[in-house]
PyMOL CGO cylinders between C-alpha atoms (Angstrom):
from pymol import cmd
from pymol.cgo import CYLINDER

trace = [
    CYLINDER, -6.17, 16.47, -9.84, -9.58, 15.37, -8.11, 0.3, 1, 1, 1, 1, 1, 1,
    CYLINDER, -9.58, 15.37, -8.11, -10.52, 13.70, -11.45, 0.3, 1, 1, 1, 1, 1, 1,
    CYLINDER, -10.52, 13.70, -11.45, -6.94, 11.77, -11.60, 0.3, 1, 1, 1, 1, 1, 1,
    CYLINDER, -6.94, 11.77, -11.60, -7.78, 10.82, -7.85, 0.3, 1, 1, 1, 1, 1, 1,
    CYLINDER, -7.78, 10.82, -7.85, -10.98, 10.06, -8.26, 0.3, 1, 1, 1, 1, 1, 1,
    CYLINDER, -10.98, 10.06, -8.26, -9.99, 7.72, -10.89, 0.3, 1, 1, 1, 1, 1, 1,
    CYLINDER, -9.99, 7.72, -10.89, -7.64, 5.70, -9.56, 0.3, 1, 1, 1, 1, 1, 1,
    CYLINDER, -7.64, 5.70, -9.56, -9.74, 5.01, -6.65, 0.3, 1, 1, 1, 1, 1, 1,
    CYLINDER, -9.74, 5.01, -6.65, -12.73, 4.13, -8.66, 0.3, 1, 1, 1, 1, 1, 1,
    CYLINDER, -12.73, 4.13, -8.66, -9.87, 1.38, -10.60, 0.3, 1, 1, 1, 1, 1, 1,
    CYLINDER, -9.87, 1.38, -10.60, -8.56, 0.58, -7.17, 0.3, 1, 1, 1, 1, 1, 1,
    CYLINDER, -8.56, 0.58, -7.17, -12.22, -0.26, -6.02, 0.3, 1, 1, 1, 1, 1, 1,
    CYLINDER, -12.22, -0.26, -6.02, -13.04, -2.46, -9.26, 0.3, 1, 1, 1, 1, 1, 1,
    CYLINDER, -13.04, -2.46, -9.26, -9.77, -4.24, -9.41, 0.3, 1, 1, 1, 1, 1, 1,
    CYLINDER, -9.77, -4.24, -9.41, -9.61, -4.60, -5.55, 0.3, 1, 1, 1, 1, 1, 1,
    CYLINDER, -9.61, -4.60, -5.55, -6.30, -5.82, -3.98, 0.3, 1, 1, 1, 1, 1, 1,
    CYLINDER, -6.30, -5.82, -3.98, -3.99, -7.71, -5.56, 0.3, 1, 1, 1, 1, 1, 1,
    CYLINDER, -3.99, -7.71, -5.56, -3.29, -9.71, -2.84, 0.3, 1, 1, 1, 1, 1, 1,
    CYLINDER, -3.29, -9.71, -2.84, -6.40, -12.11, -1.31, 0.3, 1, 1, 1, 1, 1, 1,
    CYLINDER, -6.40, -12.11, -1.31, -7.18, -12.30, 2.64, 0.3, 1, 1, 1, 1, 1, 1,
    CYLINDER, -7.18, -12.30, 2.64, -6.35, -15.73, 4.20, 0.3, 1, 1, 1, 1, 1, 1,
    CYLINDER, -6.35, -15.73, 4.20, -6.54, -15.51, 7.38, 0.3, 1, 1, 1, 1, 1, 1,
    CYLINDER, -6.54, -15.51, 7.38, -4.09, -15.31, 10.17, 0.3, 1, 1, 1, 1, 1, 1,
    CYLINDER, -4.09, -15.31, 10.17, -0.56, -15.52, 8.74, 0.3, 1, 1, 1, 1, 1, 1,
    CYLINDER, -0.56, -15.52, 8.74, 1.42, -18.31, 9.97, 0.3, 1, 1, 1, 1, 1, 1,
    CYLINDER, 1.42, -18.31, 9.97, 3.13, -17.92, 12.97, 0.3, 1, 1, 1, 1, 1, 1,
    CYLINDER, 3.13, -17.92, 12.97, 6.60, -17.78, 11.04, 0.3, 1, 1, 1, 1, 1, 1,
    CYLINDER, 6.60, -17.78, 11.04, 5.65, -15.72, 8.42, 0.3, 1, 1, 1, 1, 1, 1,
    CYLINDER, 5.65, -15.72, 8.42, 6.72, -12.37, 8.27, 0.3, 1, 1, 1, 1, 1, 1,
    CYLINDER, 6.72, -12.37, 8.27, 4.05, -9.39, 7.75, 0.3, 1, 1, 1, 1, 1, 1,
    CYLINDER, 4.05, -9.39, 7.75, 4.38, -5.94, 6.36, 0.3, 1, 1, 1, 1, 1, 1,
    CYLINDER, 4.38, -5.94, 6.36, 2.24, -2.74, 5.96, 0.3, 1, 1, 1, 1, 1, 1,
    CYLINDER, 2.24, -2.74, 5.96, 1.11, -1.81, 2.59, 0.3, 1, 1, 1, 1, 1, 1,
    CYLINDER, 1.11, -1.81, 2.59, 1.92, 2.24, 3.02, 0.3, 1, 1, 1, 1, 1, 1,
    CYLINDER, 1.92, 2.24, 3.02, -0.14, 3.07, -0.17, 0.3, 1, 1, 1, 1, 1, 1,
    CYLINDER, -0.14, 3.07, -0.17, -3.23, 0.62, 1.29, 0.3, 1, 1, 1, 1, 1, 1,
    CYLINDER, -3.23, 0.62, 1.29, -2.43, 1.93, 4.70, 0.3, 1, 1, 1, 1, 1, 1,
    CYLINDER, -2.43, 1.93, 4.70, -3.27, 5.72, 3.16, 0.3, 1, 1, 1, 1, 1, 1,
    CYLINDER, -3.27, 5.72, 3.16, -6.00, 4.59, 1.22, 0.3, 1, 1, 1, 1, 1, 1,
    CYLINDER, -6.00, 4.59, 1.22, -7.77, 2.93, 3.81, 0.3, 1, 1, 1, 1, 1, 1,
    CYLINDER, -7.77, 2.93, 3.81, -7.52, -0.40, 1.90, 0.3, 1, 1, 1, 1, 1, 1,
    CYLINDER, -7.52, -0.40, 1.90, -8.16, -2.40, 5.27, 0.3, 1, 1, 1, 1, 1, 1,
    CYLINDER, -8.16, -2.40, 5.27, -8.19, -5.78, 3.13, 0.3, 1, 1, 1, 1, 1, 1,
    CYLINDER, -8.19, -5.78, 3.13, -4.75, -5.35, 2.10, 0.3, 1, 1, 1, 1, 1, 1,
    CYLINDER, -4.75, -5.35, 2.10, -3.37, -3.14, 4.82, 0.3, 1, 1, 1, 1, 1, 1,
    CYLINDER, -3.37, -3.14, 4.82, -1.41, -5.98, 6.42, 0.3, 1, 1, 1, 1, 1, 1,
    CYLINDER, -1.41, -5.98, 6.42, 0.00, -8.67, 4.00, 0.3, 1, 1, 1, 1, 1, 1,
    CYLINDER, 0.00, -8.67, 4.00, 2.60, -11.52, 3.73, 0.3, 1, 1, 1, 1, 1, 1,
    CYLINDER, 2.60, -11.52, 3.73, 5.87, -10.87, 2.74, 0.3, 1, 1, 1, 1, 1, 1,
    CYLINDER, 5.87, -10.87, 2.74, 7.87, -12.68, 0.20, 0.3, 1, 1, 1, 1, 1, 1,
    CYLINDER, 7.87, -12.68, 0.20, 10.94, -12.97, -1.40, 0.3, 1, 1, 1, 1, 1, 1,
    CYLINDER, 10.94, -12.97, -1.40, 9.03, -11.21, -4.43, 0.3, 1, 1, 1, 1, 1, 1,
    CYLINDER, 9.03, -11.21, -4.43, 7.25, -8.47, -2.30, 0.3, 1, 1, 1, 1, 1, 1,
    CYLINDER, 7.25, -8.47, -2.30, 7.79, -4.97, -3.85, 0.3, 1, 1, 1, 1, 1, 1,
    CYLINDER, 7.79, -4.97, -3.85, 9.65, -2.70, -2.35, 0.3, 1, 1, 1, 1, 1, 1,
    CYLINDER, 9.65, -2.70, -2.35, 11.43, 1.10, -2.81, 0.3, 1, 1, 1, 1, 1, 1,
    CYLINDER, 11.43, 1.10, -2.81, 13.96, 2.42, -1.09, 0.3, 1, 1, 1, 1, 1, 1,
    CYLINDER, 13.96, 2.42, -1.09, 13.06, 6.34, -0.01, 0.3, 1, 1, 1, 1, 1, 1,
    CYLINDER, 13.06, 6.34, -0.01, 15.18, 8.81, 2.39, 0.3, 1, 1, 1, 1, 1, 1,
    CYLINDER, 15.18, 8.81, 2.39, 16.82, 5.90, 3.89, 0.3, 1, 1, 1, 1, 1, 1,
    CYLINDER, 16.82, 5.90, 3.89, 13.85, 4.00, 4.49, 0.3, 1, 1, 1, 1, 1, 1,
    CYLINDER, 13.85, 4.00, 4.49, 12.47, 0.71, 3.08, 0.3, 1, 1, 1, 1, 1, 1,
    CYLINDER, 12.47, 0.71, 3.08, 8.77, 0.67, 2.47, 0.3, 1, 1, 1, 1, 1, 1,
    CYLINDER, 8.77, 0.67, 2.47, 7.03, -2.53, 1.19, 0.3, 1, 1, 1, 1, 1, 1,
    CYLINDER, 7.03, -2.53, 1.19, 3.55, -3.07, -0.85, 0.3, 1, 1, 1, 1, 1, 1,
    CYLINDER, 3.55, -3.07, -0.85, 0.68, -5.74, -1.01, 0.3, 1, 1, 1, 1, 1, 1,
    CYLINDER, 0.68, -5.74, -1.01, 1.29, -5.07, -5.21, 0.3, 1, 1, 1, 1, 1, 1,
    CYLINDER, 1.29, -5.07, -5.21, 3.34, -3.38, -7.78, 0.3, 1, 1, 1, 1, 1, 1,
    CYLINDER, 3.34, -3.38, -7.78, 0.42, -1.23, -8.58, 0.3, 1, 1, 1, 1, 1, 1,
    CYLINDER, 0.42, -1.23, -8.58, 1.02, 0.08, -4.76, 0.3, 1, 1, 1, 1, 1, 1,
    CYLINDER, 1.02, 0.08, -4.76, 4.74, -0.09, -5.97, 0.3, 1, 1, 1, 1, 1, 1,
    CYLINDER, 4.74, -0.09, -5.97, 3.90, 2.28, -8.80, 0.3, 1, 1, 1, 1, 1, 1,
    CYLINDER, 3.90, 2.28, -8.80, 1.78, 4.76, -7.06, 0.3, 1, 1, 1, 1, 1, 1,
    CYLINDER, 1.78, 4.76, -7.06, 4.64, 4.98, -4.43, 0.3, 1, 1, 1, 1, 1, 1,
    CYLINDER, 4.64, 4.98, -4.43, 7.13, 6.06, -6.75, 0.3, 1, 1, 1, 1, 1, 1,
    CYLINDER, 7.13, 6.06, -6.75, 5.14, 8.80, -8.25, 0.3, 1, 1, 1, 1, 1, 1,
    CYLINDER, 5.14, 8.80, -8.25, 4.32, 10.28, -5.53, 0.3, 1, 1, 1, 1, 1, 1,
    CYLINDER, 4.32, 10.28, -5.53, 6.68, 8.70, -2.48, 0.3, 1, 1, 1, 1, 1, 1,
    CYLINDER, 6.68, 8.70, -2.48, 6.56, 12.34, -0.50, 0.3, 1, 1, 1, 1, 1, 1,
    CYLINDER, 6.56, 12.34, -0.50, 2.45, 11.86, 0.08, 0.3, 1, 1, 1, 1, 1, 1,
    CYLINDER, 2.45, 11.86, 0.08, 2.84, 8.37, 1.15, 0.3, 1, 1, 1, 1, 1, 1,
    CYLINDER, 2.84, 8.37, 1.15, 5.75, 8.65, 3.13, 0.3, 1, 1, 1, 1, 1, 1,
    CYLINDER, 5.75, 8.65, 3.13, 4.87, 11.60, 5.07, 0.3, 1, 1, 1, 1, 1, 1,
    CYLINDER, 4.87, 11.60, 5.07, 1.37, 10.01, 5.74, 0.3, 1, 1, 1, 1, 1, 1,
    CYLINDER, 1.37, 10.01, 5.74, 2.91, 6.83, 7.39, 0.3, 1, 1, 1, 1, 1, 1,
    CYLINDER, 2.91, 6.83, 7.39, 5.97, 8.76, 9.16, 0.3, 1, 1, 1, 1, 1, 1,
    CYLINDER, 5.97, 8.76, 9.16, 2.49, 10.37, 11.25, 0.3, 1, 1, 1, 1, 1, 1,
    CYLINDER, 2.49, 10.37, 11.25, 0.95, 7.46, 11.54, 0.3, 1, 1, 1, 1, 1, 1,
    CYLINDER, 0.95, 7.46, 11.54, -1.62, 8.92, 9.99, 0.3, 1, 1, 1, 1, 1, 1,
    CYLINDER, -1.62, 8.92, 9.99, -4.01, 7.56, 7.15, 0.3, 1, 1, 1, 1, 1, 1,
    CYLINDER, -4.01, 7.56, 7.15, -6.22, 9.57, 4.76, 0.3, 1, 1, 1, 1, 1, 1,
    CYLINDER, -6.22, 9.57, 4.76, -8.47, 8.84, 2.26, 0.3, 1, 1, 1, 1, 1, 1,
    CYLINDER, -8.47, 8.84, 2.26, -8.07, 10.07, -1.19, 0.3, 1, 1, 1, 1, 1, 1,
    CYLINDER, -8.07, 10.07, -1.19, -11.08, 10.57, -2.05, 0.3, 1, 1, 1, 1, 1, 1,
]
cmd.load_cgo(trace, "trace")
């Protein structure tokens, strides 16, 4: 398991976040937390823009949005981790 983690945070590192900083949003534009980022302690991609594209899963009544559908993807194969870690407010790395 610390090999699989250690992975994906070495491919997370290399292929960084899918989504590029750009300042400030606009004042109309709506934000959202990247839960997966937001666990990782991906601060470049913690807060992002939202679109009409932005991924998003349904889990235990609650909507939780992503900077990427690689976020997406991690998410759904583990949504228990992730959720439980922002229901706390809490972030971890996983490393």
């Amino acid at each position: 398991m610390k090999v699989w983690l250690l992975l994906i945070s070495s491919l997370a590192m290399l292929c960084g976040c899918a989504t590029a900083p750009q300042g400030a949003p606009a004042a109309n534009a709506q934000t959202g937390t990247c839960t997966v980022c937001r666990y990782n302690n991906d601060l470049a991609c913690v807060e992002f823009r939202m679109k009409d594209s932005t991924p998003k899963v349904d889990y235990h009544g609650q909507t939780y949005c992503f900077c990427s559908k690689t976020c997406e993807a991690a998410f759904v194969k583990n949504p228990a981790k992730y959720a439980r870690a922002a229901s706390s407010g809490s972030s971890t790395s996983a490393h």
